[in-house]
N, C-alpha and C positions, 0 to 999 in steps of 0.2 A: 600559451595554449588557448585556443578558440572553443566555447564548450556553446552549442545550442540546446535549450531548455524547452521544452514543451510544456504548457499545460499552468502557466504560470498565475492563472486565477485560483484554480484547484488548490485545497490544502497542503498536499505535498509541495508543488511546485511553488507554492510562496514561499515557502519554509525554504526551499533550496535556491531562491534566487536573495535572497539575504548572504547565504554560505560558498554556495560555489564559487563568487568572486575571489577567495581565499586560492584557489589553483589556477586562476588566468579570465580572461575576457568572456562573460557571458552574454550569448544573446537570449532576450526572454522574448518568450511568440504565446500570446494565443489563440483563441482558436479562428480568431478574425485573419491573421497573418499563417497559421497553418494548422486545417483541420483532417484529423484522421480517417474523417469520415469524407474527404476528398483528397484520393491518391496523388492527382496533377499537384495540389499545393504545397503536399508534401517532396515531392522530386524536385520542386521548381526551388522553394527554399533550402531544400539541404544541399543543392548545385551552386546555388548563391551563396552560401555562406562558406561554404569549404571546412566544416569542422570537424575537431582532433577529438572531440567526445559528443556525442549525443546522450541528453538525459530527457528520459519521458516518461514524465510526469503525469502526461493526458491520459483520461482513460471512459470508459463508459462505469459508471459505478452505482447507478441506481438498481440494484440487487432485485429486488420485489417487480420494479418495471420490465427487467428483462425479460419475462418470464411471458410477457406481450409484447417485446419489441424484441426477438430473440436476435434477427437480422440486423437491425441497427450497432445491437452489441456484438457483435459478432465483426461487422466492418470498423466500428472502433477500436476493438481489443485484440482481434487476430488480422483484420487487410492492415490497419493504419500502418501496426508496429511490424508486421512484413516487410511493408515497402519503405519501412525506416530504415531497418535491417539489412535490405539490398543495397540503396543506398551508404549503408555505412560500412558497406566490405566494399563497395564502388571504391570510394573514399578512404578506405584505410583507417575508418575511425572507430573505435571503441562504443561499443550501443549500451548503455545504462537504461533497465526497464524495470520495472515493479509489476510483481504478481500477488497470488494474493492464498491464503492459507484454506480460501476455498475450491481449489484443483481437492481436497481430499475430500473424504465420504466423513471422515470422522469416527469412521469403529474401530479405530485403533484403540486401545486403552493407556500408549506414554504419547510422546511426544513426537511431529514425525519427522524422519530425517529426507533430505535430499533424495537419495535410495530408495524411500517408498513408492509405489508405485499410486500416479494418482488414480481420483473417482468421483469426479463430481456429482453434487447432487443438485444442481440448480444450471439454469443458463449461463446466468452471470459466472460462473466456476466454470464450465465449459468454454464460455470464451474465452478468459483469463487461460488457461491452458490451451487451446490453440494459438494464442499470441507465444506464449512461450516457447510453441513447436516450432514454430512459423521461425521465429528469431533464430534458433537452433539450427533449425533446417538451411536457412542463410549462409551459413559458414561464418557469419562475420563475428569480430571478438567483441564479445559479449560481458554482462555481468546480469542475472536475474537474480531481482531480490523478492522475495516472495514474504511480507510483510501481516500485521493481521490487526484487525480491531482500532483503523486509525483514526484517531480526531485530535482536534486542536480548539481555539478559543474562539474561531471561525468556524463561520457555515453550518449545515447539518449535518451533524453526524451525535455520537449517542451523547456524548458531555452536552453540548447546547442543547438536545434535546430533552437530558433528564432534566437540566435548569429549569427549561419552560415549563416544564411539563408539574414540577414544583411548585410552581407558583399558579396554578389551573386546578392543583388537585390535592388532595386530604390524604389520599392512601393511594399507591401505587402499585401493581399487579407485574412482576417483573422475571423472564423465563431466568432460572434456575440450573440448569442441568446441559444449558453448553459451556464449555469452558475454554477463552483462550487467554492472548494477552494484547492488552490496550497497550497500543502501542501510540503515543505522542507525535506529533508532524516536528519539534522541535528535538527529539532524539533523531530521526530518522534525518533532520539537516543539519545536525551535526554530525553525524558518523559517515554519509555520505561521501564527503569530500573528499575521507579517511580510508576508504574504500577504492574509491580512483586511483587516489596517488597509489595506494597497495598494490593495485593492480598494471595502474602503468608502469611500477618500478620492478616486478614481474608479470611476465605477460600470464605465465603458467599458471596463476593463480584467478585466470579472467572463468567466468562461467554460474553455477547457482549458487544460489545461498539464500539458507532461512535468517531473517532478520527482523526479529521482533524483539520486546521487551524481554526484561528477564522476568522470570514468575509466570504466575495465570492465577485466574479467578474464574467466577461467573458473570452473568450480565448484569445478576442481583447483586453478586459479591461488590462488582462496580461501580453501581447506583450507589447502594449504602455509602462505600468510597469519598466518591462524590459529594455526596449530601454532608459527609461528615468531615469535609475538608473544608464545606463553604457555610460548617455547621448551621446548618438545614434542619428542621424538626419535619420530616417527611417520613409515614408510615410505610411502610413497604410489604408484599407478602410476596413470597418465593414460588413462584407458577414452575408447571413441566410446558413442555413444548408443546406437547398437545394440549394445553388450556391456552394458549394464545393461537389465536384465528390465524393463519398466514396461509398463501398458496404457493409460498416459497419454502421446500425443505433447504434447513442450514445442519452444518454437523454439529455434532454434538461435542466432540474434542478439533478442537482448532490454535492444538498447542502445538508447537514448534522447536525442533531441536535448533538451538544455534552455534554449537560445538564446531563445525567447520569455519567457520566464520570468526570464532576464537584465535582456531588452531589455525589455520591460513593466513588470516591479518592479525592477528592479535586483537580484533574491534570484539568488545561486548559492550551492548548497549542496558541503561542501567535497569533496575527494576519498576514492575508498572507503576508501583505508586509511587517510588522517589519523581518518577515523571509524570504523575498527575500534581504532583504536591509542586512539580516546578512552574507547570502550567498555570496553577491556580496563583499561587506568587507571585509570577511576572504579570498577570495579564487585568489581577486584579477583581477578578469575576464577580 
């Protein structure tokens, strides 16, 4: 099996070019050899390569910036993965993509399922959902994993940043009152692969899926987490949304049913903190 990988600098896509080898020949691209944000490079290498899986990892993810770069994100997150998607019914090959738990508004009060109807409240959540249509719209066989709160021991995202941000400051102001689940880049490159073979060994089972940690928390719930895993003496106080400055609204519940994804593959991925706690153990922080 020939699997081409996108986005291979990115947190997800590191994590899955370690794992994917586990089902056949991987080629890793990034954004030098194919950017989403130029259709030609995309047509040209997925012609070239001829592959049996497409996984894309790339994506536009600076949340707050999108909000001023609305078009940028927009040709990353809905043209790129279109014209991957055309492509990949061209081909006959299976499109592996990642969404993201901000397609909703967040006033739900449980968890949300597949079924919910989305409602973004940001840019970045609007592209992310027209990537998902766009693919949809395709015809081609698909799997969207709609994922939420990812970081790993790499780059910026909220773990590196509480770290820092510890070592900068005495007391920490931290929003309180959204709640989802942190989701690890080394859960999501392990069940990955898990998910393929599922799916190539039925095809019926190709299409959405919520895929996050198990549990939830807060942002503050997280931070504490955090601090108290790299046993950290860091003060913290529990803010509402409107005490931190942003011009980006985010929801308030960005919890996730992942009952299909059980019940269809059998995959449940573990709880947030057994995967913070694996992070911090392997990586040594």
């Amino acid at each position: 099996m020939r699997i081409l990988l996108t986005g291979v600098t990115g947190q997800v896509g590191s994590a899955l070019q370690k794992t994917l080898p586990a089902l056949g020949e991987v080629l890793p691209l990034g954004r030098p050899q194919l950017d989403l944000a130029r259709p030609d490079s995309i047509r040209e290498v997925v012609r070239i390569a001829k592959p049996d899986v497409i996984v894309n990892a790339a994506a536009y993810t600076a949340v707050d910036q999108a909000e001023q770069d609305e078009a940028l994100a927009f040709t990353v997150n809905r043209d790129g993965p279109s014209i991957l998607a055309e492509e990949a019914a061209r081909h006959g090959a299976l499109l592996v993509h990642f969404s993201s738990d901000y397609v909703f508004d967040g006033d739900k009060p449980s968890p949300y399922l597949e079924t919910d109807a989305p409602n973004p409240l940001n840019a970045y959540g609007r592209s992310k959902l027209a990537g998902e249509q766009a693919i949809r719209d395709s015809g081609c066989r698909h799997l969207i994993l709609r994922t939420s709160w990812v970081y790993s021991e790499h780059g910026k995202n909220f773990l590196t940043t509480m770290l820092r941000l510890a070592g900068e400051h005495k007391t920490l102001r931290i929003v309180d009152d959204q709640h989802g689940a942190p989701t690890s880049t080394r859960m999501i490159g392990e069940a990955v692969p898990k998910v393929i073979a599922g799916v190539l060994e039925e095809d019926g089972l190709a299409g959405l899926y919520h895929f996050t940690a198990a549990g939830s928390t807060s942002w503050h719930g997280f931070a504490r987490a955090i601090f108290r895993e790299r046993a950290l003496s860091v003060s913290t106080s529990a803010i509402s949304s409107a005490d931190y400055p942003s011009a980006t609204r985010r929801p308030r519940n960005s919890r996730l049913d992942n009952t299909k994804l059980a019940t269809n593959l059998g995959i449940r991925l573990p709880d947030w903190e057994a995967g913070l706690r694996d992070v911090v153990a392997r990586v040594g922080l």
